[in-house]
N, C-alpha and C positions, 0 to 999 in steps of 0.2 A: 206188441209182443210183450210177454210176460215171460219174468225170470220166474226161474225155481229160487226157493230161498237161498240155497247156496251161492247161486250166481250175483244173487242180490249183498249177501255178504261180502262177498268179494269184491263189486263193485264197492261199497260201501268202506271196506278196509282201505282200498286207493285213493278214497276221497278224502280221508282221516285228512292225511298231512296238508292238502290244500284249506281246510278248514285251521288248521295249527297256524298255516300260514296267514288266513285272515284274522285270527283273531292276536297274533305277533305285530301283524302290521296298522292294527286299532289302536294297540296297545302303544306303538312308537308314536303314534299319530296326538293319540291323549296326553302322552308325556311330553312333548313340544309343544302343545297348548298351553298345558301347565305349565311348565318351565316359562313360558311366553308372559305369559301374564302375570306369574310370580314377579318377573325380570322389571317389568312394567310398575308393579304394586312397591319393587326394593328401591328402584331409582325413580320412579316418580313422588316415594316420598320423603326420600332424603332431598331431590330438586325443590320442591313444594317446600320445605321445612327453609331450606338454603332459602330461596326468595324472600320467605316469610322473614327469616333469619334478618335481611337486609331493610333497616329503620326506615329510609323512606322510600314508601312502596309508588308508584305513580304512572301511569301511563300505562306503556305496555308490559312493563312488570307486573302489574296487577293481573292484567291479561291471561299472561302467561302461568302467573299462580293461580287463576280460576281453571285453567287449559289444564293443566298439570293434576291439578286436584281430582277434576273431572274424572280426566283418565284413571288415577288410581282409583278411585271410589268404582268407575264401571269395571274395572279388571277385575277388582276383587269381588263386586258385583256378580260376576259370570266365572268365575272359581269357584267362589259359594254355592250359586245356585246349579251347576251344569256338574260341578264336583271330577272335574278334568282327573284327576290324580286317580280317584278312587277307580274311575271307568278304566283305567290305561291298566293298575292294579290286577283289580278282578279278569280285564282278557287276558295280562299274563300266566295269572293264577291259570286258569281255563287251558289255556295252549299247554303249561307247564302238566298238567295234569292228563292231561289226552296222550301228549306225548311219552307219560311216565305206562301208559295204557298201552301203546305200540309195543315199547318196550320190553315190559310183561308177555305181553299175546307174543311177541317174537323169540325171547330166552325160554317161554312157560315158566315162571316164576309168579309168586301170587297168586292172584285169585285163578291164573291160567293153568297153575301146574298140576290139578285132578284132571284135567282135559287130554285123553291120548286125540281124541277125534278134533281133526283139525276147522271141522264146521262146527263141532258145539265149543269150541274155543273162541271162533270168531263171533257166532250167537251170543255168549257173556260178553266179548269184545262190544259188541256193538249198542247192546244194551246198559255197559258203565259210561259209554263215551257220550251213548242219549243222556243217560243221568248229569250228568257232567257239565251237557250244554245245557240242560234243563235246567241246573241252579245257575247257571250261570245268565241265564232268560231272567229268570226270576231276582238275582241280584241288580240288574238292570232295572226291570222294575222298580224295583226300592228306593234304587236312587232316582228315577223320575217324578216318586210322592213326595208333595210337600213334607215339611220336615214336621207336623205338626202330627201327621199320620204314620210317622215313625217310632214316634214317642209314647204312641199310643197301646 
């Protein structure tokens, strides 16, 4: 079965907020990472520092300051490279941005308020919120390239 485009809008406008809702729920998901690992990078290296701190090292104090160091070097290891923060970031940007979209298309203010016809309302609707997720694809991207093609 094939919709008319109308129908397709409209299904489309429904779907908005479940997308709002995936990319909210990315965003909680990256900030707990982050937070995890920062937590990890603050107290494993004030621990590390304490051991080290402590003159004669032996046994399984040493151990435990190789254990220790480890983890903070990986944590920040996989903060750096995976950039938890920036991804959590950018989905809220994206959700915040979609939703400021609904908003608009629902009062007709903005880019909605030349539209009497409530289908070429939803047509710009649907085509800001592709825009939308489209840099938002795209900002994903960027943080997936080495940082050396960044700078470039």
């Amino acid at each position: 079965m094939i919709l008319t485009p109308t129908t397709s809008r409209h299904v489309y406008r429904e779907a908005v907020p479940q997308v709002i809702n995936s990319h909210r729920v990315g965003q909680k998901y990256y900030r707990r990472v982050h937070n995890l690992f920062q937590s990890i990078i603050i107290i494993g290296s004030l621990a590390s520092s304490t051991i080290a701190g402590l003159a004669d090292i032996k046994g399984v104090q040493k151990w435990i300051l190789v254990a220790v160091t480890f983890t903070v070097g990986v944590a920040s290891g996989f903060t750096g490279y995976f950039k938890f923060r920036e991804r959590g970031f950018y989905l809220q940007q994206t959700a915040d941005a979609i939703d400021e979209e609904i908003s608009s298309l629902e009062l007709r203010v903005g880019h909605y308020k030349k539209y009497e016809d409530a289908d070429e309302a939803l047509g710009e609707f649907a085509e800001r919120v592709e825009s939308i997720r489209s840099e938002q694809r795209k900002r994903e991207q960027q943080l997936d390239q080495p940082t050396e093609n960044q700078q470039r």
